[in-house]
Structures are given as structure tokens and as C-alpha cells.
VMD Tcl script that draws the C-alpha trace (Angstrom):
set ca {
  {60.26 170.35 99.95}
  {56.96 169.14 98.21}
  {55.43 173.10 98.41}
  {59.16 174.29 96.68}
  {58.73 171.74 94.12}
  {54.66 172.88 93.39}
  {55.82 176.44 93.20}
  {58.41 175.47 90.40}
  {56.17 173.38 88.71}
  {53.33 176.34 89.22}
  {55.73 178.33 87.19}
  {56.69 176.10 84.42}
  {53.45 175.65 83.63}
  {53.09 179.49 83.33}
  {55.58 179.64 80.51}
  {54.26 179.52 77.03}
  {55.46 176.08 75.22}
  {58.60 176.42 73.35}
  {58.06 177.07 69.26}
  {59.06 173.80 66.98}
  {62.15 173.95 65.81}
  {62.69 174.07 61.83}
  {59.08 174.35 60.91}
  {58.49 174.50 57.16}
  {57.12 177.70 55.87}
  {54.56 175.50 54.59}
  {53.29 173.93 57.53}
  {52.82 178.03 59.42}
  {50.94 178.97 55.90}
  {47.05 179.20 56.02}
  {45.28 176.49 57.10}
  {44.20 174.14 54.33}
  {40.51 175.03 52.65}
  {38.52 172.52 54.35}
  {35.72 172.48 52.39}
  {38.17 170.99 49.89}
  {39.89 168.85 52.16}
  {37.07 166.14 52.24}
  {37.88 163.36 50.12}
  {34.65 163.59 47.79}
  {34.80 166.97 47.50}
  {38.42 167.05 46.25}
  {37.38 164.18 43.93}
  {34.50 166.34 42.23}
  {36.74 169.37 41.88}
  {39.63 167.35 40.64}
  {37.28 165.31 37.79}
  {35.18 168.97 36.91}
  {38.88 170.87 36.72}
  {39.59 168.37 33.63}
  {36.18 168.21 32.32}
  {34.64 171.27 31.04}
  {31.48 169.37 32.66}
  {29.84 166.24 34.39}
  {26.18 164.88 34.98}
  {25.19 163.67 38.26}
  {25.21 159.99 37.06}
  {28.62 160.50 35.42}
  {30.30 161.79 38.82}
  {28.30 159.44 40.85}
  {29.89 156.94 38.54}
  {32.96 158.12 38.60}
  {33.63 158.74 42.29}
  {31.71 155.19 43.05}
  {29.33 156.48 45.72}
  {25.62 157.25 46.38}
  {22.94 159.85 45.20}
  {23.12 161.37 48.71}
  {26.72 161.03 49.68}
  {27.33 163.39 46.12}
  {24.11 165.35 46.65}
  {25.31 166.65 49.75}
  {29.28 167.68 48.91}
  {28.02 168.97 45.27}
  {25.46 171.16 47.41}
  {28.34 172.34 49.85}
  {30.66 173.14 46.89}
  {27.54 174.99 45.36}
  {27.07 176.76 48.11}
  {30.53 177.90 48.44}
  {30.56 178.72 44.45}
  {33.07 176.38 43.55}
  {31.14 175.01 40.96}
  {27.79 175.71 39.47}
  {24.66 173.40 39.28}
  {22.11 173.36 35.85}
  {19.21 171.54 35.71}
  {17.40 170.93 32.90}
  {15.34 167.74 31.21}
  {16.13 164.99 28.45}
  {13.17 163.63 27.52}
  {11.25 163.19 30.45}
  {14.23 162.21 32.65}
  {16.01 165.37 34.83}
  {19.80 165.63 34.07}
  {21.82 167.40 36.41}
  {24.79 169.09 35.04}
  {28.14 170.17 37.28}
  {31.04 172.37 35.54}
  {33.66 174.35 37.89}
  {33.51 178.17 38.02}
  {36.42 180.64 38.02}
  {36.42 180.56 42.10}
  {36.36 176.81 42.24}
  {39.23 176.51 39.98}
  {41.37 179.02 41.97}
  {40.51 177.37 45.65}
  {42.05 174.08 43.91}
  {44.96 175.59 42.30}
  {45.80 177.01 45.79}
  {44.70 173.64 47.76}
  {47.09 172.18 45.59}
  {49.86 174.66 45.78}
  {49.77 174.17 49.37}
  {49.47 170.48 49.66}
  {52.76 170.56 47.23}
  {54.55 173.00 49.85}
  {53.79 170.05 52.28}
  {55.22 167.34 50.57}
  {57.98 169.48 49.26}
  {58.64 170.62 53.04}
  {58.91 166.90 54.59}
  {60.97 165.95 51.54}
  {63.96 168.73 52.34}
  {63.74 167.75 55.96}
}
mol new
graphics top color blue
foreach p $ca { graphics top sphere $p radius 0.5 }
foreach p [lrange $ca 0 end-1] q [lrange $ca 1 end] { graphics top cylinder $p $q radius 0.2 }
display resetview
């Protein structure tokens, strides 16, 4: 009786796991962009998408966090060409300058489009 029992369970676990049921459309669309996912990164695209552009200090400000913390997501979002970096001088003292570029505007518009679907989804359920 215990070998009939292994065989069955042998062959349930063969079987590939049953689809959810209902799943919103928005929930089997593309994964989400996770380079904007992270929470500072999503906060330096959302304050550069309503400000033609932002210094360093004025971001750091703005976001409340540290010279590395925003060095290092204003790099990766560089990187990616989501927004573009100028550096230039006042004075004697470096100002670093961020303002969003066509790409970087177009990966938020569609982060956003599918974080609505998301909400909009688990609100019709």
C-alpha cells in the first residue's frame, strides 16, 4: 500500500502546477523595469520628469539621503540613459547637473502605466 501511494504521488508531482485562476492581464504583462523599481531611483526620475533639471545638492536634498546612496542610482540611471549627467564649475565649486532624456521619460511613462494596470487590476477583483 505505501509503494501504490509513492507511485501516485511520483505522478502528481510530474504534472505541471495548475495556472491561477482570473489573473489580471496586468499581472502576465512584462515584468516591471527594475532598474526603476528601486525606491531612489523612482524618486530621481519622478522629481527630474517635473523639473526640466536638478543639481546634485538639490536631489540629495530633496530625496533626504547621502552623496553615495544618490551617486550610485544617478550612475545606474546614467548608465542605462535615463537621464544625462553635466558637469561643469561655479566659481571654484563643481556643480553637478541631472535632467531626464527622451528614454528616461518613456521607461517612466511605461513603469507607471503598468504599476496603474496593477492597482487598477486588484481594484476590479
Amino acid at each position: 500500500m505505501a509503494g501504490k501511494s509513492n507511485a501516485a504521488r511520483h505522478e502528481r508531482d510530474k504534472k505541471p502546477p495548475a495556472a491561477p485562476v482570473g489573473l489580471p492581464a496586468a499581472l502576465s504583462a512584462p515584468k516591471l523595469d527594475r532598474l526603476i523599481h528601486e525606491r531612489l531611483r523612482l524618486g530621481i526620475l519622478s522629481a527630474l520628469s517635473v523639473n526640466q533639471s536638478l543639481t546634485f545638492n538639490e536631489l540629495k536634498k530633496l530625496l533626504d539621503t547621502t552623496d553615495g546612496n544618490l551617486s550610485v542610482h544617478a550612475r545606474k540611471l546614467e548608465e542605462a540613459a535615463y537621464v544625462a549627467c553635466t558637469k561643469s564649475f561655479e566659481g571654484r565649486v563643481p556643480k553637478t547637473e541631472y535632467r531626464l532624456t527622451a528614454a528616461g521619460r518613456k521607461a517612466l511613462e511605461r513603469y507607471l502605466d503598468h504599476m496603474e494596470a496593477l492597482i487598477q487590476a486588484m481594484r476590479d477583483r
